[in-house]
py3Dmol code that shows the C-alpha trace and the ligand (Angstrom):
import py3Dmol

protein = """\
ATOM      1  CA  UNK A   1     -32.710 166.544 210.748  1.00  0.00           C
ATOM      2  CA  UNK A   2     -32.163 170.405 210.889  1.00  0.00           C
ATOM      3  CA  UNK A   3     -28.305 170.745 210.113  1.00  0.00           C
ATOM      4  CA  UNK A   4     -26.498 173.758 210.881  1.00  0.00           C
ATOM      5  CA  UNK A   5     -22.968 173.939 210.208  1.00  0.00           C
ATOM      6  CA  UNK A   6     -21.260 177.412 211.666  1.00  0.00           C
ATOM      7  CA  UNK A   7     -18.021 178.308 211.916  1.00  0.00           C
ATOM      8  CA  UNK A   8     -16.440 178.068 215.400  1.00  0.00           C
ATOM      9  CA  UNK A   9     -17.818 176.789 218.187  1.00  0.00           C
ATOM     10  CA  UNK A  10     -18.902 180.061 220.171  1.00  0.00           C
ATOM     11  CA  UNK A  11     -21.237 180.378 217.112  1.00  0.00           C
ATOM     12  CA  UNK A  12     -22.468 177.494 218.225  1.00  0.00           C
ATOM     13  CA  UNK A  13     -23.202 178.007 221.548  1.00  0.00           C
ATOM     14  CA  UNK A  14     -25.184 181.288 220.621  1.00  0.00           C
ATOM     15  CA  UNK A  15     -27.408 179.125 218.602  1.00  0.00           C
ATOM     16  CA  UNK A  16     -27.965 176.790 221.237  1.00  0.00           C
ATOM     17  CA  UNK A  17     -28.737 179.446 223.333  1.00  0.00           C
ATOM     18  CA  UNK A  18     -30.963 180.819 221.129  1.00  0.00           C
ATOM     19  CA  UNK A  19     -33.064 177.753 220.701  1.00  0.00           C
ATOM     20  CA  UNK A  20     -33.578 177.508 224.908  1.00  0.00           C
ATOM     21  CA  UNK A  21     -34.702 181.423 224.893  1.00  0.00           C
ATOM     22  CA  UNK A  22     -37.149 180.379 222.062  1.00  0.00           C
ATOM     23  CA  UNK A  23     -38.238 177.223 224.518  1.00  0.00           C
ATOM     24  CA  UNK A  24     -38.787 179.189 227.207  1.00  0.00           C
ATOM     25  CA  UNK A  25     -40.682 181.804 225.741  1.00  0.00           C
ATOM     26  CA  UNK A  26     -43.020 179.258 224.349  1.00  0.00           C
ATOM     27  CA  UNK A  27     -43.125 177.172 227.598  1.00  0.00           C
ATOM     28  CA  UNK A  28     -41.854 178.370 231.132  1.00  0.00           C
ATOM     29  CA  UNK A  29     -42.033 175.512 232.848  1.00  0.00           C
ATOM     30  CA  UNK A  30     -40.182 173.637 230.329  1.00  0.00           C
ATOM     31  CA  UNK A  31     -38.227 170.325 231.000  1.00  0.00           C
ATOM     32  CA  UNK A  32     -34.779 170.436 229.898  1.00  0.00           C
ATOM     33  CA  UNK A  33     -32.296 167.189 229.532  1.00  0.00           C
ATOM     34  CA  UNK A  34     -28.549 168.185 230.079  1.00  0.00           C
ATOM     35  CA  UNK A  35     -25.684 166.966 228.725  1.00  0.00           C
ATOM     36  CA  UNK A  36     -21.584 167.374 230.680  1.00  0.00           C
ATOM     37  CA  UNK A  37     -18.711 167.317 229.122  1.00  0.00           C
ATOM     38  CA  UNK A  38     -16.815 170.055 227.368  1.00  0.00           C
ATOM     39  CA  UNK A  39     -18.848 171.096 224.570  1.00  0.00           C
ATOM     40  CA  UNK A  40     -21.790 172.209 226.158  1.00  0.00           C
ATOM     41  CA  UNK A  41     -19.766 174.715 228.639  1.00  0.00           C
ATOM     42  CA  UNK A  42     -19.811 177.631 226.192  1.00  0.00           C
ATOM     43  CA  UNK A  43     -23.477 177.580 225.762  1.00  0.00           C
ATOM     44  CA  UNK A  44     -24.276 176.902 229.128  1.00  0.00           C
ATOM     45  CA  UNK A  45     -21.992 179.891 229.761  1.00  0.00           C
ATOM     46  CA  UNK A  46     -24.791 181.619 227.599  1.00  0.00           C
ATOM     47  CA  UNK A  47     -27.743 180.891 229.256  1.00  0.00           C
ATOM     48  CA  UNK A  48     -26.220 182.094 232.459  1.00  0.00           C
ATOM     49  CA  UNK A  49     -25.564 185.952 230.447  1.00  0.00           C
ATOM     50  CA  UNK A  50     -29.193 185.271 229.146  1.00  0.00           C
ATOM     51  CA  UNK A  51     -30.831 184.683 232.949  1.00  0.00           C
ATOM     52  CA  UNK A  52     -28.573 187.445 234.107  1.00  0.00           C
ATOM     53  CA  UNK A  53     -29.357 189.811 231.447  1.00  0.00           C
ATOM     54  CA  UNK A  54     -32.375 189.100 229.733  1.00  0.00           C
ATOM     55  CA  UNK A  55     -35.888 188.254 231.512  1.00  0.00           C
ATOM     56  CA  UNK A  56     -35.035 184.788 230.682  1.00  0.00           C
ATOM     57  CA  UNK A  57     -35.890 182.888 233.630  1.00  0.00           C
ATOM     58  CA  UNK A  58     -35.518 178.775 234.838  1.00  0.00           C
ATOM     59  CA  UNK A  59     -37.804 179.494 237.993  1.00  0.00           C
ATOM     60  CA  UNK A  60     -40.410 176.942 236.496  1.00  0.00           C
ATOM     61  CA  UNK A  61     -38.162 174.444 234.881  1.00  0.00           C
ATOM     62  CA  UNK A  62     -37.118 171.290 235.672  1.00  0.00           C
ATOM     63  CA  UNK A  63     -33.635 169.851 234.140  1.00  0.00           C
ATOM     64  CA  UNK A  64     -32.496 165.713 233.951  1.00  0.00           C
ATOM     65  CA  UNK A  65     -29.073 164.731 233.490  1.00  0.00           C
ATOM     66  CA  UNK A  66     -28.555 162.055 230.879  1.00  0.00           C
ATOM     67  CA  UNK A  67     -25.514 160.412 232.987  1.00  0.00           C
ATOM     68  CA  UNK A  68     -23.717 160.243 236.385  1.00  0.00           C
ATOM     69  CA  UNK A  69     -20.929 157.565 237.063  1.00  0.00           C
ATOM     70  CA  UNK A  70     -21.390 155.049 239.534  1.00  0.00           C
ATOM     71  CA  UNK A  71     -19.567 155.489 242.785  1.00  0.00           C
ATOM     72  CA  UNK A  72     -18.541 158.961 242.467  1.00  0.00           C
ATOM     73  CA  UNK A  73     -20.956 161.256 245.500  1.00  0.00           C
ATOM     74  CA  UNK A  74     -22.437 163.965 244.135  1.00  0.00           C
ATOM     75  CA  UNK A  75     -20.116 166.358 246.639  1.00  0.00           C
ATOM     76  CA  UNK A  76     -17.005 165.069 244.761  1.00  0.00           C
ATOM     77  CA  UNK A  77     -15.318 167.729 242.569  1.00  0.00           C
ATOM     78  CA  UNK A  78     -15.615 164.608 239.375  1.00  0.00           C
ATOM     79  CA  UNK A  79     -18.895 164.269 239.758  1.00  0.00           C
ATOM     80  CA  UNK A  80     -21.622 165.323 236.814  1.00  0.00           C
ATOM     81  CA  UNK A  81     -23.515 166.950 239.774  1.00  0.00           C
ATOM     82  CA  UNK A  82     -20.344 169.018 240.734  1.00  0.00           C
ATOM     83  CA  UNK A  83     -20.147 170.119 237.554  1.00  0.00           C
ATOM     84  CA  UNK A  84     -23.961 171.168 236.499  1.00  0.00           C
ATOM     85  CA  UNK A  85     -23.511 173.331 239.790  1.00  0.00           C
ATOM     86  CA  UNK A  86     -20.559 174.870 238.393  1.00  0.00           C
ATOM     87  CA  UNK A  87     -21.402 175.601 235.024  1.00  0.00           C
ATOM     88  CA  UNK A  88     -24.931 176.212 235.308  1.00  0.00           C
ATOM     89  CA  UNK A  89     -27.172 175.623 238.092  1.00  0.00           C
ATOM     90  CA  UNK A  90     -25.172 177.769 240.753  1.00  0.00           C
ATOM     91  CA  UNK A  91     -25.536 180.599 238.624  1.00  0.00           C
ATOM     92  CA  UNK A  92     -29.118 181.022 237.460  1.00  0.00           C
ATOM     93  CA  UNK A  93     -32.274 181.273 239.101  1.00  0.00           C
ATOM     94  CA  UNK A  94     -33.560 177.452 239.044  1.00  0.00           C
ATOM     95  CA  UNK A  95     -35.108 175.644 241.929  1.00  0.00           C
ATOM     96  CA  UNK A  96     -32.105 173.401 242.812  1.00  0.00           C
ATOM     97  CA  UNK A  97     -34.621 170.674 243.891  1.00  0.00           C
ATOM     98  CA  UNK A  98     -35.660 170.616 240.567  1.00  0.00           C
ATOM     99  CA  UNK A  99     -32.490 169.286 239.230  1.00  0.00           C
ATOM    100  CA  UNK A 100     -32.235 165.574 238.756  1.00  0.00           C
ATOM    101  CA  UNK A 101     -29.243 163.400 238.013  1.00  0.00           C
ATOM    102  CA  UNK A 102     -29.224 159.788 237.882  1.00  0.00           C
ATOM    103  CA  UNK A 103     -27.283 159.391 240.930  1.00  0.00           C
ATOM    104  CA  UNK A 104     -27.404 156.398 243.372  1.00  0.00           C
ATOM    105  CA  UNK A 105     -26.930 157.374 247.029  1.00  0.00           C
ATOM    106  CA  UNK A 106     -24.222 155.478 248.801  1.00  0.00           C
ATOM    107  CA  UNK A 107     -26.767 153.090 250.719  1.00  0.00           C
ATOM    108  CA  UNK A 108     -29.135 152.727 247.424  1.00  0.00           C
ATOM    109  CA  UNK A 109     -29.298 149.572 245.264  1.00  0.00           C
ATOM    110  CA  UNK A 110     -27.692 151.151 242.113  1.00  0.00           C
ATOM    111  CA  UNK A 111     -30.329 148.853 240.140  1.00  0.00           C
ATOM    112  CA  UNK A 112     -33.364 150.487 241.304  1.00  0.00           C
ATOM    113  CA  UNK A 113     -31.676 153.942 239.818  1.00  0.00           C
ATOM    114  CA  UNK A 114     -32.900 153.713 236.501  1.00  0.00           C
ATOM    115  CA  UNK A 115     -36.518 152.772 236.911  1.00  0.00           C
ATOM    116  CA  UNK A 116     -36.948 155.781 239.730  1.00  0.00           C
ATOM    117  CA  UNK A 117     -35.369 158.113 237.269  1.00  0.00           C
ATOM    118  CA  UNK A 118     -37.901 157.240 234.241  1.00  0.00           C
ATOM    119  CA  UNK A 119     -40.713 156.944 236.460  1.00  0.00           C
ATOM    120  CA  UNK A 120     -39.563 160.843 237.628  1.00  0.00           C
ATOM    121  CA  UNK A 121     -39.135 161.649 233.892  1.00  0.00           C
ATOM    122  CA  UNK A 122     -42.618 160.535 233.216  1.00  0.00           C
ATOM    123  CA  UNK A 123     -44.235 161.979 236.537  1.00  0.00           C
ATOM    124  CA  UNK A 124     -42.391 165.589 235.841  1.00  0.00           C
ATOM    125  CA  UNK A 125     -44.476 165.570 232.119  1.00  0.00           C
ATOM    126  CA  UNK A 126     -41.547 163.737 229.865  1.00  0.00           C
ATOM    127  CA  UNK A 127     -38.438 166.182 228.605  1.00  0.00           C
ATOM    128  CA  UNK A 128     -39.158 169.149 226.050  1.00  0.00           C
ATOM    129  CA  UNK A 129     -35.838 169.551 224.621  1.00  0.00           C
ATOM    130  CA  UNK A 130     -32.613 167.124 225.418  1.00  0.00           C
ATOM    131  CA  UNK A 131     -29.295 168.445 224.835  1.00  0.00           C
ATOM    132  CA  UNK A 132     -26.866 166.239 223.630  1.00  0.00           C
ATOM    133  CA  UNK A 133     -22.568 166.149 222.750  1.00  0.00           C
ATOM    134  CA  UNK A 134     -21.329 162.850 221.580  1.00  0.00           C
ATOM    135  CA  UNK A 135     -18.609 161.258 221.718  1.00  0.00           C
ATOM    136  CA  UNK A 136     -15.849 160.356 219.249  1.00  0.00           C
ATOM    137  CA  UNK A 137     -17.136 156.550 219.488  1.00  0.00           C
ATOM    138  CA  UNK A 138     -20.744 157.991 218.500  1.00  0.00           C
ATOM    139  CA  UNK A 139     -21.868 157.276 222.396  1.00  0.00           C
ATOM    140  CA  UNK A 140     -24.569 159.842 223.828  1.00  0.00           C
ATOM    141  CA  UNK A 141     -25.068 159.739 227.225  1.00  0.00           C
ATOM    142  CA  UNK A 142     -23.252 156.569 228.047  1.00  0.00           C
ATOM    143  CA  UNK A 143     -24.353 154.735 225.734  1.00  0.00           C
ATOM    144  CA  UNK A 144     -21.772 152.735 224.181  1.00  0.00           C
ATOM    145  CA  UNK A 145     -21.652 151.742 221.052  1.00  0.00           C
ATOM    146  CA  UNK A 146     -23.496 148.114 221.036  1.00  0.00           C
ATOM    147  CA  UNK A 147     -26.043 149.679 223.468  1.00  0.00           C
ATOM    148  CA  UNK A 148     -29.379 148.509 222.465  1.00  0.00           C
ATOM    149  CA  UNK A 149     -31.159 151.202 220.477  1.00  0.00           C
ATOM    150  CA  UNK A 150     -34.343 150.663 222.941  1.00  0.00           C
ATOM    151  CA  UNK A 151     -32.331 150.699 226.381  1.00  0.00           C
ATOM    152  CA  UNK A 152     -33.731 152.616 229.426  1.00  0.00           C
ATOM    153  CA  UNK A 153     -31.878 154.175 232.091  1.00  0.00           C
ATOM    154  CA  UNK A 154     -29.446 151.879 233.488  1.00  0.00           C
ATOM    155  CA  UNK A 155     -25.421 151.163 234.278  1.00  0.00           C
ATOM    156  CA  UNK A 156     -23.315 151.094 232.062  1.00  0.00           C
ATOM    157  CA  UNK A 157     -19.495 149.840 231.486  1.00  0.00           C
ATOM    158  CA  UNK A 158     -17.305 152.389 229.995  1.00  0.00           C
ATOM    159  CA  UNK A 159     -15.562 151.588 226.798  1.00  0.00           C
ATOM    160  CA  UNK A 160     -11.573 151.908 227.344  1.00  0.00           C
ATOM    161  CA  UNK A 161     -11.846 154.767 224.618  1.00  0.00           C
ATOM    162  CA  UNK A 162     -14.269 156.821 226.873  1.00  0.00           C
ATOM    163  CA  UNK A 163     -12.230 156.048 229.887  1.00  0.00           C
ATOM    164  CA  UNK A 164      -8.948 157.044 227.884  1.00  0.00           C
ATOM    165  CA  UNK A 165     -10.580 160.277 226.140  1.00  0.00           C
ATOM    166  CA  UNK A 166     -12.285 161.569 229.562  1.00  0.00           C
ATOM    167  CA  UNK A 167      -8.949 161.066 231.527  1.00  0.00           C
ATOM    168  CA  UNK A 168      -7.918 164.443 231.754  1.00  0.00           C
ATOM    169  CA  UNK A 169     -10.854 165.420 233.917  1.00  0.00           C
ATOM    170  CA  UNK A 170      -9.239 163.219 236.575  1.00  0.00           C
ATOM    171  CA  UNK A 171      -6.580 164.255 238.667  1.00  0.00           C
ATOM    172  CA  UNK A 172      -5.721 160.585 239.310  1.00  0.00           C
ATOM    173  CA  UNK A 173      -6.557 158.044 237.079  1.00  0.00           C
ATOM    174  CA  UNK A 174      -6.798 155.246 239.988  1.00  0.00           C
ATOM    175  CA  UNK A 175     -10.185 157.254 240.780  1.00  0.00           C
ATOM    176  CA  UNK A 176     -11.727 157.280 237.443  1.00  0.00           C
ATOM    177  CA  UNK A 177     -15.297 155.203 237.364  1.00  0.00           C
ATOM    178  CA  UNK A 178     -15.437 152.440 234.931  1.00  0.00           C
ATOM    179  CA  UNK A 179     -19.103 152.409 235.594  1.00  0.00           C
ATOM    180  CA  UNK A 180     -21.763 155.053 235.175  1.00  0.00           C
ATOM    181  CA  UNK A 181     -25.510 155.378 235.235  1.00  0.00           C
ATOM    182  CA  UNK A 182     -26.964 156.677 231.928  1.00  0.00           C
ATOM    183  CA  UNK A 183     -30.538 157.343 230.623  1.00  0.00           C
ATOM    184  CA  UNK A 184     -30.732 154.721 227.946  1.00  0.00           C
ATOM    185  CA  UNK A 185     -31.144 155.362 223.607  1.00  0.00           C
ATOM    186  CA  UNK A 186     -35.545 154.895 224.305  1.00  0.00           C
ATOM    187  CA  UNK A 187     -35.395 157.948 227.159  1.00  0.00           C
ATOM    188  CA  UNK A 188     -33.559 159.885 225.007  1.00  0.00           C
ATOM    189  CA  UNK A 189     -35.704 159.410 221.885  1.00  0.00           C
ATOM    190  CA  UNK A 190     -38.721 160.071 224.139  1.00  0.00           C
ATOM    191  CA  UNK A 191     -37.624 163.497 224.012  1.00  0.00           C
ATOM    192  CA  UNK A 192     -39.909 165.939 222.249  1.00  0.00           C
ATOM    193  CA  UNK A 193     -36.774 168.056 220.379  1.00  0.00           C
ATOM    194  CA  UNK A 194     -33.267 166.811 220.890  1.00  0.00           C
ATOM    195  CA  UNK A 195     -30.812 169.597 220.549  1.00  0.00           C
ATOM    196  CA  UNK A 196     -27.077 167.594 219.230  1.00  0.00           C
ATOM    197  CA  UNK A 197     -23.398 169.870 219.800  1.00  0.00           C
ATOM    198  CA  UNK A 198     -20.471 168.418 218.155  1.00  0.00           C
ATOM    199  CA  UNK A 199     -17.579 170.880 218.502  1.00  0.00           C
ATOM    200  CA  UNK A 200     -13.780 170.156 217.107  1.00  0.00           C
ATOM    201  CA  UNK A 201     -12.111 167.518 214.502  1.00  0.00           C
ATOM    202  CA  UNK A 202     -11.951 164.965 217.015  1.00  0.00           C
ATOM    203  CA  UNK A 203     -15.855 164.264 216.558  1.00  0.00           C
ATOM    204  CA  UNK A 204     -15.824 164.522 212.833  1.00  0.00           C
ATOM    205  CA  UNK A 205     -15.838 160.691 212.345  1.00  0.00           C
ATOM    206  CA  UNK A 206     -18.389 160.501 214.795  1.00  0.00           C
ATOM    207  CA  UNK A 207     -20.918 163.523 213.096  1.00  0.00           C
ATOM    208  CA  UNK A 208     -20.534 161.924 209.782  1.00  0.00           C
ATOM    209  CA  UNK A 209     -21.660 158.076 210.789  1.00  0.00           C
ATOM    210  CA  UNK A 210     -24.145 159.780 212.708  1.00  0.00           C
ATOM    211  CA  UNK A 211     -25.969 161.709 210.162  1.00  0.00           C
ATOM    212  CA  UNK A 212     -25.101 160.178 206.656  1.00  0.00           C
ATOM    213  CA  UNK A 213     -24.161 156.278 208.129  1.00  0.00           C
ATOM    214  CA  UNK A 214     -26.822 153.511 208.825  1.00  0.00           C
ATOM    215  CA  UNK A 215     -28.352 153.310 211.525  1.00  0.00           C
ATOM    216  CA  UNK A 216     -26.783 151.150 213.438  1.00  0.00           C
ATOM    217  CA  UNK A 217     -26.035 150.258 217.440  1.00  0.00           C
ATOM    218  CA  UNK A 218     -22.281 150.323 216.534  1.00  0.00           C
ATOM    219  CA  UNK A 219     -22.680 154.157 216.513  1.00  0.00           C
ATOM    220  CA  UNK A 220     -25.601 154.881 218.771  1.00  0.00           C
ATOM    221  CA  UNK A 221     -25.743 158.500 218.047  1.00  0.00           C
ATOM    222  CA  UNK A 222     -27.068 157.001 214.165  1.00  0.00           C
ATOM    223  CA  UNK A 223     -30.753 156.446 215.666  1.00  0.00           C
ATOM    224  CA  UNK A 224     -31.567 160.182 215.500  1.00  0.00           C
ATOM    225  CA  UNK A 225     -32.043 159.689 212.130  1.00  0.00           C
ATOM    226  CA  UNK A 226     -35.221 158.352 213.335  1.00  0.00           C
ATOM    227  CA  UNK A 227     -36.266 161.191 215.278  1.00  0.00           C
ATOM    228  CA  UNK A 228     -38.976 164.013 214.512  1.00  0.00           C
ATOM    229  CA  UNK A 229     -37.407 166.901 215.612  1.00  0.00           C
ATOM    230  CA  UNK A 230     -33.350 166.997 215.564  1.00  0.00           C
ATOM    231  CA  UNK A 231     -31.329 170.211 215.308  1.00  0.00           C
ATOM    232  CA  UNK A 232     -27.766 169.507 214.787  1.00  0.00           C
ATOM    233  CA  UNK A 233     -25.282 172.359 215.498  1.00  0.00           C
ATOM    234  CA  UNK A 234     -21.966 171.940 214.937  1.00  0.00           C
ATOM    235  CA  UNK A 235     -18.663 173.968 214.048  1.00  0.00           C
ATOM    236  CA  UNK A 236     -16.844 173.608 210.476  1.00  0.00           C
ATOM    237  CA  UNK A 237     -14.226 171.449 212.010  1.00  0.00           C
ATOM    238  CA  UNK A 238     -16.705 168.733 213.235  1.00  0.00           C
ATOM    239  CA  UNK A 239     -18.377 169.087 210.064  1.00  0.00           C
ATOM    240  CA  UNK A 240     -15.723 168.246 207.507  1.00  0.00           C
ATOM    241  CA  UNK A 241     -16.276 164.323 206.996  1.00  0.00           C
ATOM    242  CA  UNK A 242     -19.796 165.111 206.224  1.00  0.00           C
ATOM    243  CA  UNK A 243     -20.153 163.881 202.390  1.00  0.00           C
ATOM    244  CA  UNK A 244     -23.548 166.279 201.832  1.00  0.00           C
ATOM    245  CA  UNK A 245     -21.599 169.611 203.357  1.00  0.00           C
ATOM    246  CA  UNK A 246     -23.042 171.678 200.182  1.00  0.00           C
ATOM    247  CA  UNK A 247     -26.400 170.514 200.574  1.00  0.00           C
ATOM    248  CA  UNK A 248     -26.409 171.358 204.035  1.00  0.00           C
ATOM    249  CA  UNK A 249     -25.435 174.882 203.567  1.00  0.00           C
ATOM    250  CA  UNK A 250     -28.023 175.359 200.893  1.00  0.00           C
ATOM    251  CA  UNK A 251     -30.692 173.815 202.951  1.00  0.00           C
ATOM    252  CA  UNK A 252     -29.546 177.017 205.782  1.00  0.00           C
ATOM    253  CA  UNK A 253     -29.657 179.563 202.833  1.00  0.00           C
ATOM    254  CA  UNK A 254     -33.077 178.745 201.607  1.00  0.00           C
ATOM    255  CA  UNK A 255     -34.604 178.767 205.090  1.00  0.00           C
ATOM    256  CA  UNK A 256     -33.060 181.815 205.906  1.00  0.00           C
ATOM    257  CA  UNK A 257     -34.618 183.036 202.933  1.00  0.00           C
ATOM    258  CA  UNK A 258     -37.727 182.464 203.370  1.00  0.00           C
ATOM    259  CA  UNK A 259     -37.836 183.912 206.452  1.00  0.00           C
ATOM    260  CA  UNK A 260     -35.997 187.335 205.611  1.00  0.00           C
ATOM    261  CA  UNK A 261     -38.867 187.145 203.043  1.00  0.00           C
ATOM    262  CA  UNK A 262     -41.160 186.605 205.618  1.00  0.00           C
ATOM    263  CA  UNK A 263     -40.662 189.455 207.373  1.00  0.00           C
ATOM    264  CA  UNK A 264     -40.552 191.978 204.700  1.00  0.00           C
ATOM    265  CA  UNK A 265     -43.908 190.512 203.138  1.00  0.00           C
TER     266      UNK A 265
END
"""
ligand_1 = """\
16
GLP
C -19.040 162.151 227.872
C -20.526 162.231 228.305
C -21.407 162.602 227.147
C -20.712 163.680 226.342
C -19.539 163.065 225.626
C -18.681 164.054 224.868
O -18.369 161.028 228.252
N -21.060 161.104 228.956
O -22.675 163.032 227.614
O -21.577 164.216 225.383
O -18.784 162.236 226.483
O -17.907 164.821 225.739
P -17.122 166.139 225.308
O -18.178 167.167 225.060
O -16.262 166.460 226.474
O -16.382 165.802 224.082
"""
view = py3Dmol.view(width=600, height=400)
view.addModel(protein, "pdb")
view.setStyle({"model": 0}, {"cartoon": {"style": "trace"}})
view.addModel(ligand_1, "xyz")
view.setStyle({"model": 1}, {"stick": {}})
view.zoomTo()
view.show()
């Protein structure tokens, strides 16, 4: 795992940013998996300056949501598609039909949602880089803790924490989905990079049984440990349960480093 602890969390949505510019430059048509919520708005906010400002493009890319409740229409202001619109997609330069969510139409058997969605994931090439916040139970996505570590895109029930700590996105509570539609822990490993945001004190608990805990289904978030390529970003804040904080911070100073040595040599 590449852990990089910075100090607020505009810091690190500049590195997030950077990492997609470095994508994109490498690969054009890159496929990106997105993540909602309120930790990814700053950086999202930063790809829009980027696209605006920069030749960074998304012509050629394709994006999957990891989540969309169940019962919510995509035109409702709550919806995960209302709000990729409004953070990102209305904003840059993507092809909006190449924008998938796992939503199930109103006349649609929400159980054939999740196998069309992998089969899409698979037919589009599989996903380059998945973003991903978590949550202060360790979910990502939806995926609860207890989720099995090899689920697939499916529904999900909410835990009461989610519910509770995602309340003040609703206006009225009576409306809040209990259910949702996530890609499961297996899609998300599938990913070739995962890109992780943890932001703010609240997910401190959930960074350090994450990175330094067992791996475990109690705290879902625990199986990138077994992944290839993880880049962790977080702020100081989310940072300060971790028990290895110093080595962390060395790790950072030795790359950077080697690279300023790099490019004097
Ligand atoms: C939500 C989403 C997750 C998100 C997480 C953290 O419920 N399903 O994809 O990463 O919870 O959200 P936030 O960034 O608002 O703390």
């Amino acid at each position: 795992m590449d852990i990089v602890i910075l100090k607020d969390s505009e810091q690190v949505a500049t590195a997030g940013a950077r990492v997609l510019q470095k994508l994109l430059m490498e690969k054009k048509a890159a496929v990106l998996g997105l993540a909602t919520g309120r930790t990814p708005k700053a950086m999202y906010r930063q790809w829009v300056i980027n696209c605006r400002e920069s030749s960074m493009s998304f012509r050629e890319v394709t994006t999957f949501n990891l989540d969309e409740y169940l019962g919510v229409q995509p035109a409702d202001v709550q919806s995960y598609r209302s709000y990729m619109q409004r953070e990102l997609f209305d904003h840059i330069d993507i092809d909006q039909t190449n924008t998938y969510l796992p939503a199930c139409a109103a006349d649609e058997n929400p159980l054939d949602v999740g196998p069309r969605y992998e089969a899409t994931i698979l037919e589009k090439g599989g996903i380059d880089c998945q973003v991903l916040g978590i949550g202060q139970n360790g979910h990502i996505g939806f995926n609860e803790p207890s989720s099995s570590l090899n689920s697939r895109t499916r529904i999900k029930t909410l835990t009461r924490e989610t519910i509770e700590s995602n309340r003040q996105y609703f206006d009225d509570p009576a409306t809040q989905p209990e259910l949702a539609i996530t890609m499961g822990i297996a899609t998300i490993m599938d990913a070739r990079k995962i890109l992780l945001l943890a932001t703010g004190a609240a997910k401190a608990d959930a960074v350090r049984q994450s990175i330094e805990g067992a791996i475990s289904a109690s705290w879902p978030a625990s199986i990138l440990q077994m992944h290839e390529r993880v880049t962790v970003l977080m702020d100081e804040p989310a940072a300060s349960k971790l028990e290895r904080l110093d080595y962390y911070h060395w790790v950072q100073d030795q790359k950077r480093r080697v690279l300023a040595q790099n490019e004097s040599d």
